[in-house]
C-alpha positions in Angstrom: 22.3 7.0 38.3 21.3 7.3 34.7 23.6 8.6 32.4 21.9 12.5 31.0 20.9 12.4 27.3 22.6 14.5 25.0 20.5 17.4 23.8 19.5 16.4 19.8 19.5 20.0 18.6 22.9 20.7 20.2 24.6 17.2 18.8 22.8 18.3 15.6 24.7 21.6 15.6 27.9 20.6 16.0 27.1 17.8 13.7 27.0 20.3 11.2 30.1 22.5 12.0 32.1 18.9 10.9 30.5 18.5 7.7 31.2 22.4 6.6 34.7 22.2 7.5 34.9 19.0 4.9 32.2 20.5 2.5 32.8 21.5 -0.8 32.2 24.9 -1.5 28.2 24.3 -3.2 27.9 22.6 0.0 28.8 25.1 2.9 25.8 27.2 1.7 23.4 25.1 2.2 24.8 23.8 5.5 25.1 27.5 6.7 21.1 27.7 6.6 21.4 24.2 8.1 22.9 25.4 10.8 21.2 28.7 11.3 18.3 27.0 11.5 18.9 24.8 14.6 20.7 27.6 16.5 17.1 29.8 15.9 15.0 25.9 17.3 18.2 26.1 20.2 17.0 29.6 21.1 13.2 28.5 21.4 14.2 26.0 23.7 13.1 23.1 21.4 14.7 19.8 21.4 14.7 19.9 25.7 12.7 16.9 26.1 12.1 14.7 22.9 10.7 12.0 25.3 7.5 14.1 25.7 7.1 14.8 22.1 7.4 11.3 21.6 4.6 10.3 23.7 2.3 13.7 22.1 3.3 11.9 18.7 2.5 8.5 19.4 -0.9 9.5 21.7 -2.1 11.5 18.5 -1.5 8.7 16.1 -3.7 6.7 18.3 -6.5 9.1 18.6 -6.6 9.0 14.9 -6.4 5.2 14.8 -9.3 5.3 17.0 -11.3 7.7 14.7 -10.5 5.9 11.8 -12.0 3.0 13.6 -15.1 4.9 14.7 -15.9 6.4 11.4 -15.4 3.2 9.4 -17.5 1.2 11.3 -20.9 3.9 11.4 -20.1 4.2 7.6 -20.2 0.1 7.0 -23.7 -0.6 8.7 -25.6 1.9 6.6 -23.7 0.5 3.4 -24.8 -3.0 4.1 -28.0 -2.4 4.3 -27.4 -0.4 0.6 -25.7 -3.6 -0.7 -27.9 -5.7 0.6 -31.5 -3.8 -0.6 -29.4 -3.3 -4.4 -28.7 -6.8 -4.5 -32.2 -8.2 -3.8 -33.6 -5.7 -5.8 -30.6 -6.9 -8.9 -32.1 -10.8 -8.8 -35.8 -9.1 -9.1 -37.1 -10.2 -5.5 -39.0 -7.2 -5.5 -40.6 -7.2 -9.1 -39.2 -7.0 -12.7 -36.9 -4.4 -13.5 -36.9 -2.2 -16.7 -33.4 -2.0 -18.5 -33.5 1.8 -16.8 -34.1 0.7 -13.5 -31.6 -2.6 -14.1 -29.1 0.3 -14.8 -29.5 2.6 -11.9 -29.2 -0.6 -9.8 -26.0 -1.9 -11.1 -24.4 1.6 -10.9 -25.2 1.6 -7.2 -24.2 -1.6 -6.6 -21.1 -0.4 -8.5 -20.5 2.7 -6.2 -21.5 0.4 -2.9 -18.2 -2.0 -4.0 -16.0 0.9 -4.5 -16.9 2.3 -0.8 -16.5 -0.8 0.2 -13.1 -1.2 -0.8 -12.1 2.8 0.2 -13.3 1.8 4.0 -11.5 -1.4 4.0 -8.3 0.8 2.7 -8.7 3.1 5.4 -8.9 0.9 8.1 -6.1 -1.1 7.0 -4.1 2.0 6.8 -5.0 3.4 10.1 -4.1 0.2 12.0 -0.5 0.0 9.9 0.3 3.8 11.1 -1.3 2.8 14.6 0.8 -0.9 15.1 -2.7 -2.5 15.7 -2.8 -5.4 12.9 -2.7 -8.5 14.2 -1.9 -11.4 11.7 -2.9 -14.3 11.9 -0.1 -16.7 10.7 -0.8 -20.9 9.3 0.6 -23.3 7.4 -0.2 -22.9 3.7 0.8 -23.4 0.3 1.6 -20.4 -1.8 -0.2 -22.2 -4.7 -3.4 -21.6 -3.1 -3.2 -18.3 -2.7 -2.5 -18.3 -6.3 -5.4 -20.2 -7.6 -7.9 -17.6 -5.4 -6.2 -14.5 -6.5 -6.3 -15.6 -10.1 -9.8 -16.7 -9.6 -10.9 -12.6 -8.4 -8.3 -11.2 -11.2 -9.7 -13.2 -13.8 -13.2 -11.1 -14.8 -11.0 -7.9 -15.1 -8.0 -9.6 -17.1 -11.1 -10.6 -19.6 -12.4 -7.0 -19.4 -9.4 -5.8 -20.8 -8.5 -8.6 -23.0 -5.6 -9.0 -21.1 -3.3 -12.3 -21.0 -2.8 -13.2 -17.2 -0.2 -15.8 -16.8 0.6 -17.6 -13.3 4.1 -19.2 -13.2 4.1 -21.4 -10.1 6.6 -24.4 -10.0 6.3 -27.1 -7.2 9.5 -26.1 -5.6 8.2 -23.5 -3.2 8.6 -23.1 0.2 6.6 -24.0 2.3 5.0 -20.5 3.9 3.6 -19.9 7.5 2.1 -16.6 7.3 -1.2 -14.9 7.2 -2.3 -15.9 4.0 -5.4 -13.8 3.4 -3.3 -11.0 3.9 -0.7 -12.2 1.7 -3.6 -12.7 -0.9 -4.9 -9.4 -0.5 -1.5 -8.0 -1.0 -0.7 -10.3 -4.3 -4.6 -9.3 -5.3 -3.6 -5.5 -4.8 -0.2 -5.9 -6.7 -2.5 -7.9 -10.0 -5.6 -5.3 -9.7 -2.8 -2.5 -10.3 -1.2 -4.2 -12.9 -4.0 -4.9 -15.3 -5.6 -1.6 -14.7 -2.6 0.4 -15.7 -1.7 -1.8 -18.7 -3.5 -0.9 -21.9 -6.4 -3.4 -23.2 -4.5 -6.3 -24.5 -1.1 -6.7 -22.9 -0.1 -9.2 -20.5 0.5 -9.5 -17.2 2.9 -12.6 -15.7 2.7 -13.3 -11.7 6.5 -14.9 -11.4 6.6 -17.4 -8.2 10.5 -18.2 -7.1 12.0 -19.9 -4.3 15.5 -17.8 -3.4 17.5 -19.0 -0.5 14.6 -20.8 1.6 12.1 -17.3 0.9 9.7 -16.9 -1.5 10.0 -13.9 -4.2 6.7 -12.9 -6.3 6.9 -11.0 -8.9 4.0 -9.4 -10.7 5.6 -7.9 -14.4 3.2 -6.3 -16.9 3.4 -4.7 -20.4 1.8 -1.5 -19.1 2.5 2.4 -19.0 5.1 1.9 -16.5 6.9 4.6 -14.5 9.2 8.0 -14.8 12.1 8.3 -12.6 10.3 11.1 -10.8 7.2 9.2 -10.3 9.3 6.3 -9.2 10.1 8.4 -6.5 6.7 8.6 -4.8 6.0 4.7 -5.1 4.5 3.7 -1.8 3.9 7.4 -0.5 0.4 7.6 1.2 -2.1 9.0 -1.6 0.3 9.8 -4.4 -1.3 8.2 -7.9 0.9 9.0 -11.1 -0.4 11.9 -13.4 -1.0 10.1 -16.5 -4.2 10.0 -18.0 -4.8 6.2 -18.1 -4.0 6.6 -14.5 -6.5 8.9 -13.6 -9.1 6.9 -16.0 -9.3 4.6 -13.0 -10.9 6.0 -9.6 -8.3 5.4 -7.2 -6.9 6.7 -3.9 -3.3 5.9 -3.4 -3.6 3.6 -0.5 -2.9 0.0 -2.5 0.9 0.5 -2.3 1.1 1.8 1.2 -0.8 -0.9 2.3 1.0 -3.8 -0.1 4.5 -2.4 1.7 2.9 -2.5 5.1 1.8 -5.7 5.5 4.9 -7.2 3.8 7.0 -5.5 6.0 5.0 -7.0 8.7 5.6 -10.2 7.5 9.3 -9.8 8.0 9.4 -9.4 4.2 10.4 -6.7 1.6 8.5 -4.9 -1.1 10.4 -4.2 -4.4 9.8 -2.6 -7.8 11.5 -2.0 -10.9 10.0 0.2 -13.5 10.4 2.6 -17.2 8.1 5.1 -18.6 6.7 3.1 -21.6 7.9 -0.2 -20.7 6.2 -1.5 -18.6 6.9 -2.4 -14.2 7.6 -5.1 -12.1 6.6 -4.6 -8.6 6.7 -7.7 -5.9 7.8 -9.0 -2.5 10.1 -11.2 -0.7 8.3 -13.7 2.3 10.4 -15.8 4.4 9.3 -19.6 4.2 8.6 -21.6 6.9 11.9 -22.8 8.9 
């Protein structure tokens, strides 16, 4: 015979009748509306079965996974057909250009990339929330992962007149994890870096073995972040306030997705940061046993 669960709201409760007793008196106050609180959800009858709100929960984040799915894939097939009609008509295939009609094409092909990206984002995130990525983990050499993010950073860095330095000593581990994904996390980490540091500064992607794991740090010379803001790092949509911030279309999904993955990697996401000086934000990877 199984043992009966205790009802949450009426541990909860009682929970709370401990803590006041100890409380300090700018405490009890708060605790008091605590309290009256759960004795008004105990009067509802909430809190009965927490098993079948479970199951509501996790059959709702599913349904949502399953739109997400849905939606991005009608929006990708007409957007390949976009990318693909801008790009012939970009090498000419259908006639000369003017300069005026070179523009208009660029600035769709322009828009087509940034949709691309969003809808890749969003799928991403969906199947984080829903449990449904599935990595793919090999053998691989956190050098090369290197060399092809800094190959994709490299165009923006110049944009910007930015310095981007890779420090990658021979003494890593050696990594068995889903490297694309681990590249599009390091990518994500760079991209954010170089955008929010003003034209000019410098941006250093640190490589470290620690203890048999490998520790990347990406540290640049940008805006950095307040204490408040550092507060929201990682919260689904949140972007900081500032105006070279918002200079950049963006929709707070890069960090969300950066901590995702890593945690599914059995890793951990860190980030240290001050207004005006700068951030360092990174991850920890086991490496191969």
């Amino acid at each position: 015979m199984s043992e009966e669960q205790p009802n949450p709201l009426t541990e909860a409760r009682k929970a709370v009748k401990v803590l006041r007793a100890a409380a300090p008196v700018e405490l009890q106050t708060a605790l008091d509306d605590l309290g009256r609180t759960l004795e008004a959800a105990a009067r509802r009858g909430e809190g009965e079965d927490v098993e079948a709100l479970r199951q509501r929960m996790d059959a709702l984040i599913q349904e949502n996974a399953r739109f997400a799915s849905l939606m991005v894939h009608e929006i990708r097939i007409p957007m390949t057909s976009i990318k693909g009609y801008s790009d012939m008509l970009a090498k000419n295939i259908a006639g000369e250009l003017n300069e005026m009609q070179a523009q208009f094409v660029e600035t769709v092909r322009a828009n087509v990339s940034r949709m691309e990206q969003l809808v890749s984002d969003i799928s991403d995130m969906s199947k984080l929330r829903s449990g449904r990525i599935r990595l793919e983990p090999k053998m691989d050499l956190y050098k090369n992962i290197a060399m092809q993010v800094e190959k994709t950073a490299a165009p923006l860095a110049a944009e910007h007149g930015h310095t981007l330095v890779f420090e990658t000593p021979a003494s890593l581990p050696l990594l068995n994890l889903d490297s694309e994904r681990l590249a599009q996390v390091l990518t994500k980490l760079v991209v954010n870096a170089l955008r929010y540091t003003p034209d000019g500064g410098t941006i250093t992607v640190r490589a470290e073995g620690v203890d048999g794991k490998l520790r990347v740090s990406v540290i640049d010379t940008g805006i950095g972040l307040s204490e408040e803001e550092q507060g929201h790092v990682g919260e689904l949509f949140w972007r900081g306030e500032s105006e070279h911030v918002r200079s950049f279309k963006g929709h707070g999904l890069g960090l969300p997705i950066v901590k995702g993955l890593i945690e599914l990697m059995g890793g951990e996401f860190f980030f240290s940061s001050a207004a005006g000086e700068g951030s360092t934000f990174g991850f920890v990877v086991p490496g191969m046993a």
